[in-house]
VOPAGU-2260 file (C-alpha; in pm, 1 decimal, decimal comma):
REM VOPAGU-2260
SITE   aa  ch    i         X         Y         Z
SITE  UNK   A    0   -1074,1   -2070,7     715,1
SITE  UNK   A    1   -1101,7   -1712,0     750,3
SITE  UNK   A    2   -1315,6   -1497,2     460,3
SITE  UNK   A    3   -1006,6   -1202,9     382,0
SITE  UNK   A    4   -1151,3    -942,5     167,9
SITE  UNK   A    5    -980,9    -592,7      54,6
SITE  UNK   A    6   -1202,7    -436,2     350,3
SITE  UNK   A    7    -964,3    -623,1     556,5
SITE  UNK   A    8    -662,5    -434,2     417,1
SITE  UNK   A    9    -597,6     -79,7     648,7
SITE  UNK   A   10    -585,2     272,3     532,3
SITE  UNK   A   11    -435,3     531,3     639,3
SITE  UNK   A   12    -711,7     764,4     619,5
SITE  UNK   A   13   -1047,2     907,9     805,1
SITE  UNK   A   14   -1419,5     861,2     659,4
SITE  UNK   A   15   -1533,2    1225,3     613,8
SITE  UNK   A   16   -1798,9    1144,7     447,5
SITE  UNK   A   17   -1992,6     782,4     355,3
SITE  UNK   A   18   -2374,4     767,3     145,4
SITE  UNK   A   19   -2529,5     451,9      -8,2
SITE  UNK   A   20   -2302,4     507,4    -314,9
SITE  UNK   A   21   -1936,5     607,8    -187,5
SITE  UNK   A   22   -1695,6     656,3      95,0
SITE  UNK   A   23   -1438,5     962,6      85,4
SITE  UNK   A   24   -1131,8     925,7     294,9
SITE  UNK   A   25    -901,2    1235,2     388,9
SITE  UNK   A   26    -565,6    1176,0     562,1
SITE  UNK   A   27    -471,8    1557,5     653,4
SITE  UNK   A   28    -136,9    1396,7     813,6
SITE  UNK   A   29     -30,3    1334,7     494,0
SITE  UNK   A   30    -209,1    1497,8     207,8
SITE  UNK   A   31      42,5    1409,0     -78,6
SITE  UNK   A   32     -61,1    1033,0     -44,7
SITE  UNK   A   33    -280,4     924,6    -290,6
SITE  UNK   A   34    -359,2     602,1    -141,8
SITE  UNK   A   35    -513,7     790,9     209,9
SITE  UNK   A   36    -701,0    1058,4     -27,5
SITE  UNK   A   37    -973,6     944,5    -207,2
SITE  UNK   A   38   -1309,8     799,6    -290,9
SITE  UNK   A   39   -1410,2     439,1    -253,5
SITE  UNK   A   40   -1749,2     337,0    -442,3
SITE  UNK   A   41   -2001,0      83,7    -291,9
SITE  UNK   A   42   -2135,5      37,6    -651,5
SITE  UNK   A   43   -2038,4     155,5   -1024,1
SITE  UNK   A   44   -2180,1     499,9   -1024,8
SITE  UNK   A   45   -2328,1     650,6   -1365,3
SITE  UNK   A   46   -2147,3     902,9   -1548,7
SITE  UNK   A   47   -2307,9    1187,0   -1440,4
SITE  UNK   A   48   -2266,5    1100,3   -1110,5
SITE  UNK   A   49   -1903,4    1041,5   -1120,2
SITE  UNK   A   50   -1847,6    1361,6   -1273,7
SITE  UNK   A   51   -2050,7    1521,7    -952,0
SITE  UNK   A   52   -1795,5    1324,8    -752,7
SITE  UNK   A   53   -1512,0    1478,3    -939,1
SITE  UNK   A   54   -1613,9    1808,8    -911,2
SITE  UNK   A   55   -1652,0    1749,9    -564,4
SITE  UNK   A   56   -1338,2    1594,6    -512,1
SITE  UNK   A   57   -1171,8    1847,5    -681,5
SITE  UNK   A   58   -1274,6    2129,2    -480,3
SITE  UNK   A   59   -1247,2    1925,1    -129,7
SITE  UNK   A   60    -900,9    1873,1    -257,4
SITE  UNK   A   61    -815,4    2221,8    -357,7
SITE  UNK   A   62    -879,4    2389,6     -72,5
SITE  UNK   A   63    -663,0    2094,5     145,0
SITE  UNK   A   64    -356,0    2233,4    -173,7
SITE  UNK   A   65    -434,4    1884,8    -294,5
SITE  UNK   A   66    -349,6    1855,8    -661,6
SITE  UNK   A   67    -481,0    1456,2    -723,6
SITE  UNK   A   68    -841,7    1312,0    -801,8
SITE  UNK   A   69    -828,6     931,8    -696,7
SITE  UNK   A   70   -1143,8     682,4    -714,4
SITE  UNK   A   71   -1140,1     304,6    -609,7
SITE  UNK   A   72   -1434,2      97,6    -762,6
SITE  UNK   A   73   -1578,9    -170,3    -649,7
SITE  UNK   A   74   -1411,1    -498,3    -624,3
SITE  UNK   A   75   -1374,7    -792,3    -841,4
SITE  UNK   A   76   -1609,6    -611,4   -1133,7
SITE  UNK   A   77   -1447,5    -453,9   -1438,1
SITE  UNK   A   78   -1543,7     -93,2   -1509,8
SITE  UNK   A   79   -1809,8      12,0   -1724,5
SITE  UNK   A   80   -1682,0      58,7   -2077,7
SITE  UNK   A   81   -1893,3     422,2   -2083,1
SITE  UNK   A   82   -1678,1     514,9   -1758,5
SITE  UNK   A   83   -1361,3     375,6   -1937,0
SITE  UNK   A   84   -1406,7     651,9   -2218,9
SITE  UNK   A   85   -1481,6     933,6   -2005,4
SITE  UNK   A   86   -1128,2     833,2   -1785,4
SITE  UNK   A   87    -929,9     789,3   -2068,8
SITE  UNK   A   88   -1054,0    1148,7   -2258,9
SITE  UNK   A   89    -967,1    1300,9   -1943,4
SITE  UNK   A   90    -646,8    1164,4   -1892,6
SITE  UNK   A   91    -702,7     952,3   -1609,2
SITE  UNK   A   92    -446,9     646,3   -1549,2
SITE  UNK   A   93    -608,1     346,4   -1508,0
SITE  UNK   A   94    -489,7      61,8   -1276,8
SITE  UNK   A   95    -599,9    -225,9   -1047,9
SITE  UNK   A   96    -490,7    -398,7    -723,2
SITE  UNK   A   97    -475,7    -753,4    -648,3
SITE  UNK   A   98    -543,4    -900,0    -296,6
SITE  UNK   A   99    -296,4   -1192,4    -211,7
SITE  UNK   A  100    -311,2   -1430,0     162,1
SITE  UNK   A  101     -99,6   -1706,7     265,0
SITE  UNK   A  102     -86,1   -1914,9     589,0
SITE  UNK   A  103     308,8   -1824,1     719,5
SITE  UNK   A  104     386,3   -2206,0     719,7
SITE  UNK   A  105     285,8   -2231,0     315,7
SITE  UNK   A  106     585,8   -1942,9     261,1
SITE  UNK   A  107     903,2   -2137,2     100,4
SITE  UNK   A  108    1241,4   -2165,9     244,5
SITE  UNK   A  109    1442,3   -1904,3     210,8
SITE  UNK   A  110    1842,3   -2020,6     165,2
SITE  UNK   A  111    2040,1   -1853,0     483,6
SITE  UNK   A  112    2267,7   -1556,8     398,9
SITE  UNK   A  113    2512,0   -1391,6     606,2
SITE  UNK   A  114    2533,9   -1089,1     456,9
SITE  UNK   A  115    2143,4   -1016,1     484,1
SITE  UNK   A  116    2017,2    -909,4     847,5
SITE  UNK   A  117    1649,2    -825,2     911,7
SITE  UNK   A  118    1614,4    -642,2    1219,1
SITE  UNK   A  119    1316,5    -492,2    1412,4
SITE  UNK   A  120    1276,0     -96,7    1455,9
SITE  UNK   A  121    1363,8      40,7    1761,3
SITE  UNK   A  122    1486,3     331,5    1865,4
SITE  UNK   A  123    1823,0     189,8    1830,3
SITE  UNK   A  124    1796,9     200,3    1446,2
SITE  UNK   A  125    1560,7     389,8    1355,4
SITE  UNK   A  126    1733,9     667,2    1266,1
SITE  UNK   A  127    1919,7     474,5     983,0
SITE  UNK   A  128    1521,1     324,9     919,9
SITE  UNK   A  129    1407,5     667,9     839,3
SITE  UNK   A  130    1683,4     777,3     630,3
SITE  UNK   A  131    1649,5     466,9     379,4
SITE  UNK   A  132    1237,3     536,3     347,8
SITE  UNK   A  133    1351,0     903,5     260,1
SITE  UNK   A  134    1553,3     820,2      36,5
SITE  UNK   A  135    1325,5     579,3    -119,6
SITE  UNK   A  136    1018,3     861,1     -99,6
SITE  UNK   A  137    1237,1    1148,7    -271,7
SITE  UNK   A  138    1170,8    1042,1    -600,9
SITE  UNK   A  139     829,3    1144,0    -511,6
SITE  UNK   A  140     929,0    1473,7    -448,0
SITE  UNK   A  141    1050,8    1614,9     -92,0
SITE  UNK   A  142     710,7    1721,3      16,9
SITE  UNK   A  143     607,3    1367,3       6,7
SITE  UNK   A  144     943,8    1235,6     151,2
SITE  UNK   A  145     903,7    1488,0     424,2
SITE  UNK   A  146     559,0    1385,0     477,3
SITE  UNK   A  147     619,5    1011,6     530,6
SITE  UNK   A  148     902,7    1061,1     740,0
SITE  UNK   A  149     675,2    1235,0     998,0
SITE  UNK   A  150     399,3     928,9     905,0
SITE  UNK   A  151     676,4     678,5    1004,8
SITE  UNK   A  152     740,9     833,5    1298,9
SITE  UNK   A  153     374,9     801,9    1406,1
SITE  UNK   A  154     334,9     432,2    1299,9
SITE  UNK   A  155     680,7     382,0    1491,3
SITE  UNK   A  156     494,1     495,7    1782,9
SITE  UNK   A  157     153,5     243,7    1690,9
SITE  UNK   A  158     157,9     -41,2    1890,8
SITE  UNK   A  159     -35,2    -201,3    1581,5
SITE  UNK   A  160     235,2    -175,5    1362,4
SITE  UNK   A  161     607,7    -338,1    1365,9
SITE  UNK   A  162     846,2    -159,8    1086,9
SITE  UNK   A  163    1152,0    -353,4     960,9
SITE  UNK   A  164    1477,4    -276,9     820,4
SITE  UNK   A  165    1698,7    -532,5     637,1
SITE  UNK   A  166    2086,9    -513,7     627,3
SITE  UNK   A  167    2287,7    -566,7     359,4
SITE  UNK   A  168    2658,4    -637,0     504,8
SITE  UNK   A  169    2590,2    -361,8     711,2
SITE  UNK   A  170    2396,8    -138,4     505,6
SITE  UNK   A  171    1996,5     -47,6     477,9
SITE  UNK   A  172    1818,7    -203,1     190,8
SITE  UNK   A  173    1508,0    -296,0     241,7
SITE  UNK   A  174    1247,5    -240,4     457,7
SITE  UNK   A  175     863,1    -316,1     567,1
SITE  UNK   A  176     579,5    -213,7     769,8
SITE  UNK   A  177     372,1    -504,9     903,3
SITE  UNK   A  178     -48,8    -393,1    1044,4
SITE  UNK   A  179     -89,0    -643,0    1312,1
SITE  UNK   A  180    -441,8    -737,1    1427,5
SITE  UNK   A  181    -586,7   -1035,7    1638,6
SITE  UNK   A  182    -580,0   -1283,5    1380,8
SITE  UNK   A  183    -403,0   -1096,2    1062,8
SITE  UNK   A  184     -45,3    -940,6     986,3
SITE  UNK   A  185     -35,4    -710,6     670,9
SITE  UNK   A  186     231,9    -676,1     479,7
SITE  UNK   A  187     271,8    -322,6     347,3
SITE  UNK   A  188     502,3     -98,3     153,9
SITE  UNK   A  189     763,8    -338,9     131,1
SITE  UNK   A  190    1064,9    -210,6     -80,7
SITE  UNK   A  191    1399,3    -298,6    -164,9
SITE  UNK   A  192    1639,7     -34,7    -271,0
SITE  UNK   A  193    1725,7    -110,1    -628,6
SITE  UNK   A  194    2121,4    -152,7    -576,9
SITE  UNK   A  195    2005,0    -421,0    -372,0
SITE  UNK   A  196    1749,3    -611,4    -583,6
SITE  UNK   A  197    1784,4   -1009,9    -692,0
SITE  UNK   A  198    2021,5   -1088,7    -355,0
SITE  UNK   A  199    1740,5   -1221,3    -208,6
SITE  UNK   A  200    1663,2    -942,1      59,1
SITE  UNK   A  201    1258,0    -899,1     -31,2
SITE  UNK   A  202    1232,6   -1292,1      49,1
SITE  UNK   A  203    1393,9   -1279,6     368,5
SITE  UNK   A  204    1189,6    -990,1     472,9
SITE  UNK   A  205     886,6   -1182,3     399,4
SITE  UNK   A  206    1042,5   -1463,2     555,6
SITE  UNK   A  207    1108,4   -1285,1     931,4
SITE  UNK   A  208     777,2   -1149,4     908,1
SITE  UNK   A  209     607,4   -1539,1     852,4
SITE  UNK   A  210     869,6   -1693,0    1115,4
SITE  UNK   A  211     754,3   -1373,3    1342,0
SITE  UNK   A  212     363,3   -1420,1    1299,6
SITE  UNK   A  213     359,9   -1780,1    1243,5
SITE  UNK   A  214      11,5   -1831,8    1416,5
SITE  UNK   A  215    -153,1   -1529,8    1179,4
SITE  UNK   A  216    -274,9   -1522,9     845,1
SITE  UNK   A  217     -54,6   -1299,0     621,4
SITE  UNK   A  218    -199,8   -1053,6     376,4
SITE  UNK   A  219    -106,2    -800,1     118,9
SITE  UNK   A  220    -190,7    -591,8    -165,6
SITE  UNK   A  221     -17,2    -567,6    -504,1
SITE  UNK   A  222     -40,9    -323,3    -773,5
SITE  UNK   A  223    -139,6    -543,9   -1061,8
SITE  UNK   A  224      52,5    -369,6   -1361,7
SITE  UNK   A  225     402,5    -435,7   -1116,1
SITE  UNK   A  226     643,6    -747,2   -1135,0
SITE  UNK   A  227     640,5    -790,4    -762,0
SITE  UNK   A  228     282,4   -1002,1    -819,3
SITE  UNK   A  229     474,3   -1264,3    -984,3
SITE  UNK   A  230     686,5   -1317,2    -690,1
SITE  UNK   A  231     395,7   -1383,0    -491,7
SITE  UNK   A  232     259,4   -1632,5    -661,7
SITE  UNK   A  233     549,7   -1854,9    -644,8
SITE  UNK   A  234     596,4   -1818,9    -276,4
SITE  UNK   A  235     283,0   -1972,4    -277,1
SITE  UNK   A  236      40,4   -1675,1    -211,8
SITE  UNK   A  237    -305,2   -1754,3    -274,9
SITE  UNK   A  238    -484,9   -1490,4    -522,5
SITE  UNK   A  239    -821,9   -1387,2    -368,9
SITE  UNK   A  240    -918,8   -1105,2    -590,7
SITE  UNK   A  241    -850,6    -705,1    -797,3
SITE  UNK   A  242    -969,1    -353,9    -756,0
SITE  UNK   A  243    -972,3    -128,1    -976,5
SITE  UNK   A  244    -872,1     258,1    -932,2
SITE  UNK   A  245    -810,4     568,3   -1133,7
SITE  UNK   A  246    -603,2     842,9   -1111,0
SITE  UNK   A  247    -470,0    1194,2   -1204,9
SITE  UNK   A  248    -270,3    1491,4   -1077,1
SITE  UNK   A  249    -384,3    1846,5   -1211,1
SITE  UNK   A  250    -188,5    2117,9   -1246,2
């Protein structure tokens, strides 16, 4: 069986710079997205050299007309408690991720529903695709909805991605992109419109995507703090391990 590890899981985002200690990834398609602007440690740095990092950070990011500082630590260890303090006093949030895999044929059944129609984006629908991730982005503000639209364009255009959109009678509700590789499909930024919740859309997205790469191991990443986790682990996802990250947007 195959070793899946959150080095596994893609970013949207260039190394500009790597040492011994850290990578930093910049994503100047789409610089309002915290999760393709930010530093990745190798190993727990000290204080002192975190706060270089920030500084540094900081300025890289200014001069992009970034407002965030982001840092992902290194997996499966808990941060230092002297770390801890200095994020807290300056009003970082503090979060982790959690890594989840399951072979397609584990996944449960799903109960068959008429009124729920998973399609795959073409350029048929995906006019009606982009529309429902706007929507769903705006809350983020318009730059960033503006942003991803042109991002979803591009990964409409990526041969290693497939982008979903799910139906309810008739109208969007849900949608998903899945990162194919040779031996992996990720799902990522799945989402279900909140009028739509507990109809059972979210499963049978999941469920097209297992029936679709049956002979692939699935993955995904979770935000630990968010309910979705839960729904994981009773579709039988297997828990392989947590990151954590901090965060904060300056003014």
């Amino acid at each position: 069986m195959m070793q899946i590890t959150f080095e596994d899981i893609f970013i949207h985002g260039h190394v500009v710079f790597e040492d011994n200690l850290l990578k930093h990834y910049h994503f100047p398609e789409m610089l309002s997205r915290y999760d393709s602007n930010f530093i990745e440690y190798k190993a727990f740095p000290t204080l002192d050299e975190l706060k270089d990092a920030e500084t540094y950070l900081r300025e890289y990011h200014q001069k992009k007309g970034q407002k965030h500082i982001k840092f992902k630590f290194p997996v499966n260890e808990k941060v230092p408690i002297e770390l801890v303090n200095y994020l807290n006093q300056k009003d970082y949030d503090i979060g982790f991720l959690e890594l989840y895999t399951i072979q397609p044929n584990q996944f449960p059944e799903v109960n068959e529903n008429p009124d729920i129609e998973v399609q795959i984006v073409t350029e048929k629908n995906l006019k009606p695709f982009l529309a429902f991730q706007y929507q769903q982005d705006i809350v983020f503000g318009s730059n960033f909805a503006n942003q991803k639209v042109e991002l979803n364009k591009q990964i409409f255009n990526d041969p290693n991605f497939m982008q979903l959109l799910a139906l309810y009678k008739g109208t969007p509700a849900g949608a998903v992109d899945v990162i194919i590789s040779q031996d992996k499909a990720e799902i990522d930024n799945l989402g279900v419109d909140e009028a739509f919740q507990r109809k059972g859309i979210g499963s049978r997205i999941q469920k097209f995507v297992m029936d679709t790469f049956h002979d692939k191991t699935v993955i995904l990443v979770a935000d630990g703090q968010d309910t979705p986790k839960e729904m994981y682990k009773r579709q039988n996802y297997q828990y392989l391990g947590y990151q954590y990250y901090t965060q904060k947007v300056e003014d």
